[in-house]
C-alpha positions as CSV (number, residue, x, y, z in Angstrom):
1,X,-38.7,3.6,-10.1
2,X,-35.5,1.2,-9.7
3,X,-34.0,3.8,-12.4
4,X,-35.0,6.6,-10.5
5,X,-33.8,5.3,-7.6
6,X,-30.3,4.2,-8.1
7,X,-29.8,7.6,-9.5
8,X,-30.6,9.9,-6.2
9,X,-28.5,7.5,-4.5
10,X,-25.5,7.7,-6.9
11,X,-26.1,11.7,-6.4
12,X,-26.2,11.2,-2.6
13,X,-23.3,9.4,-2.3
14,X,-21.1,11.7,-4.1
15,X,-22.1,14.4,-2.6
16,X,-21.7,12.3,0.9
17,X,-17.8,11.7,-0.5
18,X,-17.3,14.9,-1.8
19,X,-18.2,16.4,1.3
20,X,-16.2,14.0,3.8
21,X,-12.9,14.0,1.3
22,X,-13.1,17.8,1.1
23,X,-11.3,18.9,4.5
24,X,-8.3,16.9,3.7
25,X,-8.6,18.4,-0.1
26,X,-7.9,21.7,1.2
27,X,-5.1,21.1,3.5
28,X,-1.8,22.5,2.0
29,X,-2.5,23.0,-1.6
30,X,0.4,24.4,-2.0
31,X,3.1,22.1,-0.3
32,X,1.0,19.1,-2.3
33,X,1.6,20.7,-5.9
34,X,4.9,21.2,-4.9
35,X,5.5,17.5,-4.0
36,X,3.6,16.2,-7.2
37,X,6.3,18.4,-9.2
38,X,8.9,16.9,-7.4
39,X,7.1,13.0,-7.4
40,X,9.1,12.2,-10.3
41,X,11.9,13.4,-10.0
42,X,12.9,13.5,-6.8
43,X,14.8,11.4,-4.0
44,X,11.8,11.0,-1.3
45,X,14.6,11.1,1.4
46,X,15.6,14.3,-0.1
47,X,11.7,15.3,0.1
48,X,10.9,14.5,3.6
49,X,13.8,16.4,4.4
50,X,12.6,19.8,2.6
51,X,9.1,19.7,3.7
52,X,8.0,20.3,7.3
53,X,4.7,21.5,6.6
54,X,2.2,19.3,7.7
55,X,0.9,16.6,5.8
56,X,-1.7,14.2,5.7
57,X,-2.5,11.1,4.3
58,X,-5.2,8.6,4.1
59,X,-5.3,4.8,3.6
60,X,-8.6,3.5,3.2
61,X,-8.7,-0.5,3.9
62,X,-11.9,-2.8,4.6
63,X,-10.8,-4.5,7.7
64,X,-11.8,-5.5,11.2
65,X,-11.3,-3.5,14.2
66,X,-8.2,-5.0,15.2
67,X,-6.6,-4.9,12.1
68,X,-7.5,-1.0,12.2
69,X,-6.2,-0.6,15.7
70,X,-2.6,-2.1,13.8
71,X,-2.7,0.2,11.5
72,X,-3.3,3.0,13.4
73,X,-0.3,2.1,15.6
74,X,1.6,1.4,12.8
75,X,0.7,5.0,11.3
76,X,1.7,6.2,15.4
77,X,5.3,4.8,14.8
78,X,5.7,6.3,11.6
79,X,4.9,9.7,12.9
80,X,7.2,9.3,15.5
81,X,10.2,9.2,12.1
82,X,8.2,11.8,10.2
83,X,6.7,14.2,12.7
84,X,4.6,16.2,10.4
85,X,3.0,13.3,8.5
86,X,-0.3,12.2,10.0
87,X,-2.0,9.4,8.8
88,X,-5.6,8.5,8.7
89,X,-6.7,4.8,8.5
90,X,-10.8,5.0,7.3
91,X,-12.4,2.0,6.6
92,X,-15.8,1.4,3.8
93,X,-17.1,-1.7,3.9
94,X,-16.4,-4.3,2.0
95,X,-19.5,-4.9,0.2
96,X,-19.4,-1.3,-1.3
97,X,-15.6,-1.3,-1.6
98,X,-14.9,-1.4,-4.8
99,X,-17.7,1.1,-6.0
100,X,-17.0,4.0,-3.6
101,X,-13.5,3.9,-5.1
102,X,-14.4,4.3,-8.3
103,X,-16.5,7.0,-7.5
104,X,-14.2,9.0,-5.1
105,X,-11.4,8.3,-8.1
106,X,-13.9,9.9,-10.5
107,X,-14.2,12.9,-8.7
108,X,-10.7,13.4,-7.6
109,X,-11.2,12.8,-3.4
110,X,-9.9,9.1,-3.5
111,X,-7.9,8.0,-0.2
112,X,-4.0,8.5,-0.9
113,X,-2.9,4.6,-0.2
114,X,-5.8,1.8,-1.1
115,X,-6.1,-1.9,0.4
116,X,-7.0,-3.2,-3.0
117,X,-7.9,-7.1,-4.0
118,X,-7.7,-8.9,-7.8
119,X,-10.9,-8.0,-8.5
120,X,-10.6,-4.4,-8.3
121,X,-7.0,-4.1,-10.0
122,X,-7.5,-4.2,-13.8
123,X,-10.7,-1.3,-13.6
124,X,-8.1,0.9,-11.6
125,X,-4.8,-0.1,-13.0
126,X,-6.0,-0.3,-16.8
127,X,-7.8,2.9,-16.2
128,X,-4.3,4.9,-15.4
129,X,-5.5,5.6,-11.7
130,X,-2.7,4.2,-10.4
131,X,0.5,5.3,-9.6
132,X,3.4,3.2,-10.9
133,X,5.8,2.6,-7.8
134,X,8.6,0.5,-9.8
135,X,11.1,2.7,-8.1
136,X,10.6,0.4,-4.6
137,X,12.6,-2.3,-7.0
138,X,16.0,-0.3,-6.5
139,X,15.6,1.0,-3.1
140,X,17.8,-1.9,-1.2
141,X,16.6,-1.0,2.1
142,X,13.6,-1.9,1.1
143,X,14.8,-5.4,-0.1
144,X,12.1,-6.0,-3.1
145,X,13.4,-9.2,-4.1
146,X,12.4,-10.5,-0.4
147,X,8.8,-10.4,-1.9
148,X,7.5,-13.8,-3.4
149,X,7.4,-12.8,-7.3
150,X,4.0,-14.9,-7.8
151,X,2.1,-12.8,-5.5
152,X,3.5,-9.5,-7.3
153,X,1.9,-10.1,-11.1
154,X,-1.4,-8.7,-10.9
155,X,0.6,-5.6,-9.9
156,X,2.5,-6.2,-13.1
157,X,1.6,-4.4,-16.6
158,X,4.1,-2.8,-19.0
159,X,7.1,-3.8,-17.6
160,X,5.7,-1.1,-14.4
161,X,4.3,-2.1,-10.8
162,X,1.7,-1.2,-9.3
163,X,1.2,-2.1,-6.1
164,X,2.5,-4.1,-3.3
165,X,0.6,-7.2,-1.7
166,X,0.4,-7.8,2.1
167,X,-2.0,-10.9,1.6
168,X,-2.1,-14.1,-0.5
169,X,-4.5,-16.4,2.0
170,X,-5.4,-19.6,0.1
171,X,-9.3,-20.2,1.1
172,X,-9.9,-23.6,3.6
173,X,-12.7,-25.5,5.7
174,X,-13.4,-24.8,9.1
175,X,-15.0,-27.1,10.6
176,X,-16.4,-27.5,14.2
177,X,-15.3,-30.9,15.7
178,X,-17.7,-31.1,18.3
179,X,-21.0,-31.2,15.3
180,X,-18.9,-34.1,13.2
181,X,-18.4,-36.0,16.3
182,X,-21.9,-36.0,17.8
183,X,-22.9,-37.3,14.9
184,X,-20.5,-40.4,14.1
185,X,-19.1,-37.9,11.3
186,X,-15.1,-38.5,9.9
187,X,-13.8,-35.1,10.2
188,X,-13.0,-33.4,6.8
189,X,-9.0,-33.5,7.3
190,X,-9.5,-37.1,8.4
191,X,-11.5,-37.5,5.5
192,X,-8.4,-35.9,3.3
193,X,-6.1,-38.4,4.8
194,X,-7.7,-40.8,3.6
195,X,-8.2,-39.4,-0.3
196,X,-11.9,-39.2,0.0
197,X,-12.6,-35.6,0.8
198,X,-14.9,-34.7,-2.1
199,X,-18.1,-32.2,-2.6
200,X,-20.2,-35.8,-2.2
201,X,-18.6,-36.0,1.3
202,X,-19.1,-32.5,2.2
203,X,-22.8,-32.8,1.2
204,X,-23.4,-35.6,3.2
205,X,-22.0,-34.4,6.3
206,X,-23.8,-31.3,5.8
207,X,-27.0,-32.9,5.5
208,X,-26.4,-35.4,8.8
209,X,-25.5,-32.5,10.9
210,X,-28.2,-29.6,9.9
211,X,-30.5,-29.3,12.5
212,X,-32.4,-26.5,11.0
213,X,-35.4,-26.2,13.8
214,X,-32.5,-25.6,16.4
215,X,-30.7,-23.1,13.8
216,X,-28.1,-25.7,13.4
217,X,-26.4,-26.1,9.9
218,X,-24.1,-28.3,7.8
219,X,-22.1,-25.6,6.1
220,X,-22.3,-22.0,4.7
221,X,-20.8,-20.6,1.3
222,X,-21.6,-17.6,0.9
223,X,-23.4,-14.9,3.4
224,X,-25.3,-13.3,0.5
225,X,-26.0,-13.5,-3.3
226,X,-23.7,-10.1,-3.6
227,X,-20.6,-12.2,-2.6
228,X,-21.2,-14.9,-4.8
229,X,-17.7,-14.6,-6.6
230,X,-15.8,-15.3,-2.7
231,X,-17.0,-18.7,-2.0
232,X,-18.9,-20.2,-4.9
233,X,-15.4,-19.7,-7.4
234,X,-14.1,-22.5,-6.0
235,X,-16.8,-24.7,-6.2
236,X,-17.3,-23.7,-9.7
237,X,-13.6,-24.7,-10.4
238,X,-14.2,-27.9,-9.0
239,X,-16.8,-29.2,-11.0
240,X,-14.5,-28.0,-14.5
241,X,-16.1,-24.5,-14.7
242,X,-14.9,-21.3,-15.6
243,X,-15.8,-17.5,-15.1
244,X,-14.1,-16.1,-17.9
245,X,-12.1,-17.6,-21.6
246,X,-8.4,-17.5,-21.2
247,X,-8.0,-13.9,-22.7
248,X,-11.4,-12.8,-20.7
249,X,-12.8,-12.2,-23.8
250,X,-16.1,-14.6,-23.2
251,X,-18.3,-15.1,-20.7
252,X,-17.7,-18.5,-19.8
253,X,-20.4,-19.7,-16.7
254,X,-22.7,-21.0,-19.5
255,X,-21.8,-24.6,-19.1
256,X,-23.3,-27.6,-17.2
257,X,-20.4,-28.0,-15.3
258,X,-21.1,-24.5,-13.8
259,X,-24.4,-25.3,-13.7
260,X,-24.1,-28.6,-11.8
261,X,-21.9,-26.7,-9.2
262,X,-24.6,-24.1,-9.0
263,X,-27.3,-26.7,-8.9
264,X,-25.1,-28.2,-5.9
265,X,-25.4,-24.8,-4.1
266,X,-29.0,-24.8,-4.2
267,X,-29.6,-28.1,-3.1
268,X,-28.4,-27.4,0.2
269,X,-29.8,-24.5,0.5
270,X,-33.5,-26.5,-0.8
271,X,-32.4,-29.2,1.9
272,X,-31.7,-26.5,5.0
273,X,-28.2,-28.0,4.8
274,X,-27.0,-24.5,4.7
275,X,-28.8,-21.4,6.2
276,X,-30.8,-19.1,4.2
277,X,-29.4,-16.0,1.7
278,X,-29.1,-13.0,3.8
279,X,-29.0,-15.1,7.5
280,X,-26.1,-13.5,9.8
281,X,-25.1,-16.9,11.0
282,X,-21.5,-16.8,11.7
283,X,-18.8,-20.2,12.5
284,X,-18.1,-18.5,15.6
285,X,-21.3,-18.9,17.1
286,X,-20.9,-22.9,17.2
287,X,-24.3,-23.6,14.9
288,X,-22.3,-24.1,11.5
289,X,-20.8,-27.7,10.9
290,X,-18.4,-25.9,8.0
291,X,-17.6,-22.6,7.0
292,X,-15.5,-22.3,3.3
293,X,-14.2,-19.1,4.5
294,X,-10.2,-17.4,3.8
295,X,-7.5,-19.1,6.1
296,X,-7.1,-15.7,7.7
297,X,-10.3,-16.1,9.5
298,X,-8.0,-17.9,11.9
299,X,-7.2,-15.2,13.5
300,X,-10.4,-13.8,14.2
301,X,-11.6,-17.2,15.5
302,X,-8.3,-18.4,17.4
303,X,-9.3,-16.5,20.5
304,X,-13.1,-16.1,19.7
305,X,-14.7,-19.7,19.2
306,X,-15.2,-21.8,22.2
307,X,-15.4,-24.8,21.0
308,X,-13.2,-27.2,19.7
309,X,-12.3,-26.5,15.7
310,X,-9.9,-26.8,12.9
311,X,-9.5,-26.6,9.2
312,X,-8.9,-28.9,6.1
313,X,-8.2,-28.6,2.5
314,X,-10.9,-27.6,0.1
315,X,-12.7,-31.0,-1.4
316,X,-12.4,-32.4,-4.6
317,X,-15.0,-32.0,-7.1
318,X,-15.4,-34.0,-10.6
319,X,-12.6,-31.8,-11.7
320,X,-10.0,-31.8,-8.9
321,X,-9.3,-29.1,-6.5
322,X,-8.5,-25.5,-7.8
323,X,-7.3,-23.1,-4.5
324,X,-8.6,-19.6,-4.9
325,X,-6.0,-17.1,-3.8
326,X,-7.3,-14.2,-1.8
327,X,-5.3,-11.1,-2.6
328,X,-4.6,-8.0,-1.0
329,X,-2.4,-5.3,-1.8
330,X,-1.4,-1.1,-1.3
331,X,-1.8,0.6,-4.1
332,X,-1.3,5.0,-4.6
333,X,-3.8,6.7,-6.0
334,X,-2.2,9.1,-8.9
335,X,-4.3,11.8,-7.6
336,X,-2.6,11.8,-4.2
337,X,-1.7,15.2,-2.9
338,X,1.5,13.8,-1.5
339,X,2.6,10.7,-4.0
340,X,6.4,10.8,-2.6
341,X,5.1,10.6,1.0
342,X,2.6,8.1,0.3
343,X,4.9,5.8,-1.5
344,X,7.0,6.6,1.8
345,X,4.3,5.2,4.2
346,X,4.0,2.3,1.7
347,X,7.2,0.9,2.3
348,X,7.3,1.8,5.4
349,X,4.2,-0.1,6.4
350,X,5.4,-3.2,3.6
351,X,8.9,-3.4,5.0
352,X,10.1,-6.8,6.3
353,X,9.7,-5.6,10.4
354,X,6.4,-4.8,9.4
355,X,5.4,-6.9,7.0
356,X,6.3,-9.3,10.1
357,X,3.4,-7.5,12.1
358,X,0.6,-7.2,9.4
359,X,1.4,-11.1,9.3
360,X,-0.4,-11.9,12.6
361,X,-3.7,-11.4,10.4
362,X,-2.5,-11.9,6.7
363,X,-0.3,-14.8,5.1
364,X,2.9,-12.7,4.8
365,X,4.1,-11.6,0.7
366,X,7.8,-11.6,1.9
367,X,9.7,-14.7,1.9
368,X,12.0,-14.1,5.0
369,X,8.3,-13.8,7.4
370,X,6.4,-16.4,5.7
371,X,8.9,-19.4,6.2
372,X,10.7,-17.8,9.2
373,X,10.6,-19.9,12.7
374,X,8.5,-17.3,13.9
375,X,6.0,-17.0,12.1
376,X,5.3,-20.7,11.6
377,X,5.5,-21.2,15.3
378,X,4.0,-17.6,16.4
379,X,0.6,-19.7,16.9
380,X,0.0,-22.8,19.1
381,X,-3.3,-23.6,16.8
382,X,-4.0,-24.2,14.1
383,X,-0.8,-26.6,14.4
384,X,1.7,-26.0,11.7
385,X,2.0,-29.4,10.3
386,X,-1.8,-28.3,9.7
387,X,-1.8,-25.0,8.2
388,X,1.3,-26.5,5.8
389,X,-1.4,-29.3,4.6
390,X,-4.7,-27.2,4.2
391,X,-3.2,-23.9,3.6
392,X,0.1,-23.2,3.0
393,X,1.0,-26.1,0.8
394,X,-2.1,-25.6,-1.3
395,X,-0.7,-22.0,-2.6
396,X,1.2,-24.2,-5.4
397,X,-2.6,-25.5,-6.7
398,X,-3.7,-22.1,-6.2
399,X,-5.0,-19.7,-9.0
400,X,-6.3,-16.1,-8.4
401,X,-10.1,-15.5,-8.3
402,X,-10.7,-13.7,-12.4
403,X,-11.5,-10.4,-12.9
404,X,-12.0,-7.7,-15.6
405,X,-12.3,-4.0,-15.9
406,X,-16.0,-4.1,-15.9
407,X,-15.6,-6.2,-12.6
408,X,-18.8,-4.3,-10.8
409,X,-20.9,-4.5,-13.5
410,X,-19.9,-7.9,-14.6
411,X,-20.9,-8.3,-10.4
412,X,-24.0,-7.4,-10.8
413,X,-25.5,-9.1,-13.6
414,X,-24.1,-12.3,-12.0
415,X,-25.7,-11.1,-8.8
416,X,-28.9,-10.6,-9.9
417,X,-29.5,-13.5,-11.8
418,X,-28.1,-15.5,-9.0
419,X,-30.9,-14.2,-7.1
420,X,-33.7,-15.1,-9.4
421,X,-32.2,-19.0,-9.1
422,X,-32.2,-18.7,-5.7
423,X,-36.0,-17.7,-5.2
424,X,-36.6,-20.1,-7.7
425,X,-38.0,-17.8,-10.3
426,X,-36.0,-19.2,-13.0
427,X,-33.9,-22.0,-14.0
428,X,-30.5,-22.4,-13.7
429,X,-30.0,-23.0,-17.3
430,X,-32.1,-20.5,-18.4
431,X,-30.0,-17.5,-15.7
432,X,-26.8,-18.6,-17.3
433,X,-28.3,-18.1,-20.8
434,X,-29.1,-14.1,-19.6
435,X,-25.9,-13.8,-18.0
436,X,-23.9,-15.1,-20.9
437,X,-26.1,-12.4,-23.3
438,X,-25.9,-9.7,-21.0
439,X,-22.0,-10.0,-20.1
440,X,-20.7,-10.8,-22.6
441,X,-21.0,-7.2,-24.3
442,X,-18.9,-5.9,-21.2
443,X,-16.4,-8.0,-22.2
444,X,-15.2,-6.1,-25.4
């Protein structure tokens, strides 16, 4: 019946995205062939020039409201330049991201511009759905070299790009003040001050502060099984694990060391340290001692939380501290109907004036915003001798969270064995073992 099941949906859902990508499929067939011919060859300035029919565009992204509402002003301005280019901003959530892409890219209806992360790059850039944008590297208005070159490589393959990043957030503690200090608790950045902020630390104070009969808990990883891979990668990398061999290759979670960090997990989780799979318990709401969440989340919380807060470093594990770099980026489909006016909006909406205003939710990709006087003082909290230590500093121990091709299905295994550990149905051991034969043939 699962079978079955999975299958009607599938059918649903592309007919669902066939049926809402097909207004903007019929919209000016023939001024989009015309542009496609010319995508190659073809100065865009010289383009936009030609072409007054109109023209729109869609940029899909998984975002909050307010960093929709930017967008949407951001696509207001742009009009004002190119009067007959409307642009669309339509958000799918996060949790189905990835797979509603690869369907709509499938069937030929996929946005124009993407908000893409690492995870979902090398099954849409190795699968030649991409279009290669190396031509923003000579366009000095632009200023390409302003862009930190580290954050540019998982855009990078064949000497081509990609893609352009608007977000490289190292992932940090927030932790609420008020819960440490009712209960005689060292704060976590006090804790790192003093060398001894480790996972034995962060499991104690979890466990002193969790009140779970008044809904009160020490910390929270992860909001579901199905997000393992945000929150539990760093954890993993603490304790001297691994997701993947070097070359991705071999399915590498199979160790004890993944299986200690795992075993960590579930301890809370057994103790009521951290609140149960599935519960929509949020740091804003004052009940959650920690939160490992991305450093971005400062925004949402800077004028949200009521309480007094702040973040720290990651902890130390057996292993050290490994940083997981979030990653976001714009990437063009190939299949857009308009590639030279996409790639248009893309710098457009990348640029360093720009760049400068996506940066009051993102930690910037361009040089000149990231260590300008504005941006490091655009915020009165956190301070910024604070953000240096648990965030900003950290991006030189940072690594990007793996990923493969066969990310989603790769997702899914780990997901649903994760599950089974987590109801207790099975060992931990003995759900690595399935993983590791199960994965590993995705992995050829």
């Amino acid at each position: 019946m699962k079978k079955y099941g999975f299958v009607l949906l599938s059918v649903v859902l592309l007919l669902g995205l066939l049926s809402a990508c097909g207004g903007k499929g019929n919209n000016n067939n023939g001024a989009a062939m015309a542009n496609k011919e010319k995508a190659n060859n073809t100065p865009s300035t010289e383009v936009a020039a030609e072409s007054k029919d109109p023209i729109e565009l869609e940029m899909s992204v998984w975002g909050s409201d307010a960093q929709v509402a930017l967008y949407d002003e951001l696509a207001e301005e742009y009009k004002k330049l190119h009067p007959n280019v409307t642009v669309k901003t339509s958000v799918i959530p996060w949790a189905d991201y990835q797979q509603k892409l690869a369907i709509m890219a499938a069937t030929k209806t996929s946005p124009d511009i993407v908000w893409i992360s690492e995870r979902m790059i090398p099954q849409f850039m190795n699968g030649g759905q991409l279009l290669d944008i190396s031509s923003v590297k000579e366009d000095t208005a632009y200023a390409f070299d302003d862009i930190i070159p580290s954050t540019l490589t998982a855009f990078e393959k064949g000497g081509k790009l990609y893609g352009i990043p608007f977000s490289t957030p190292p992932q940090v503690v927030f932790y609420n003040k008020k819960l440490f200090e009712a209960n005689g608790l060292k704060s976590p950045m006090e804790l790192y001050e003093e060398g001894n902020w480790t996972y034995d630390e962060m499991v104690k104070a979890s466990e002193a502060i969790s009140k779970p009969q008044e809904g009160v808990y020490g910390v929270k990883f992860i909001q579901s099984s199905s997000n393992w891979s945000d929150n539990l990668i760093p954890l993993i990398w603490a304790m001297g694990g691994e997701i993947f061999n070097e070359d991705t290759t071999q399915f590498a979670m199979n160790t004890p060391e993944t299986a200690k960090a795992i075993n960590l997990f579930k301890g809370l989780l057994d103790k009521k340290a951290h609140p149960s799979i599935g519960e929509q318990l949020t740091f804003d709401t004052g009940k959650l001692g920690m939160a490992f969440e991305n450093v971005t989340r400062t925004s949402a919380y800077r004028d949200k939380v009521d309480f007094e807060w702040d973040i720290a470093p990651l902890p130390k594990g057996d292993h050290g501290v490994t940083v997981p770099i979030g990653f976001g980026g714009y990437s063009i489909f190939k299949d857009a109907e308009y590639p030279e006016e996409a790639l248009e909006y893309l710098k457009f909406i990348s640029n360093k004036e720009n760049a400068a205003k996506v940066a009051q939710f993102f930690v910037p990709q361009r040089k000149s915003v990231l260590y300008s006087d504005e941006y490091l003082n655009k915020f009165p909290f956190p301070t910024v001798e604070t953000m240096k230590v648990a965030a900003y500093d950290r991006l030189a121990e940072g690594k990007i969270r793996p990923s493969h091709p066969n990310w989603v299905k790769i997702d899914e295994q780990v997901t649903l064995n994760m599950d089974a550990i987590l109801l207790g149905s099975t060992t931990t051991e003995q759900a690595l073992k399935i993983m590791e034969d199960s994965i590993n043939p995705l992995l050829k």
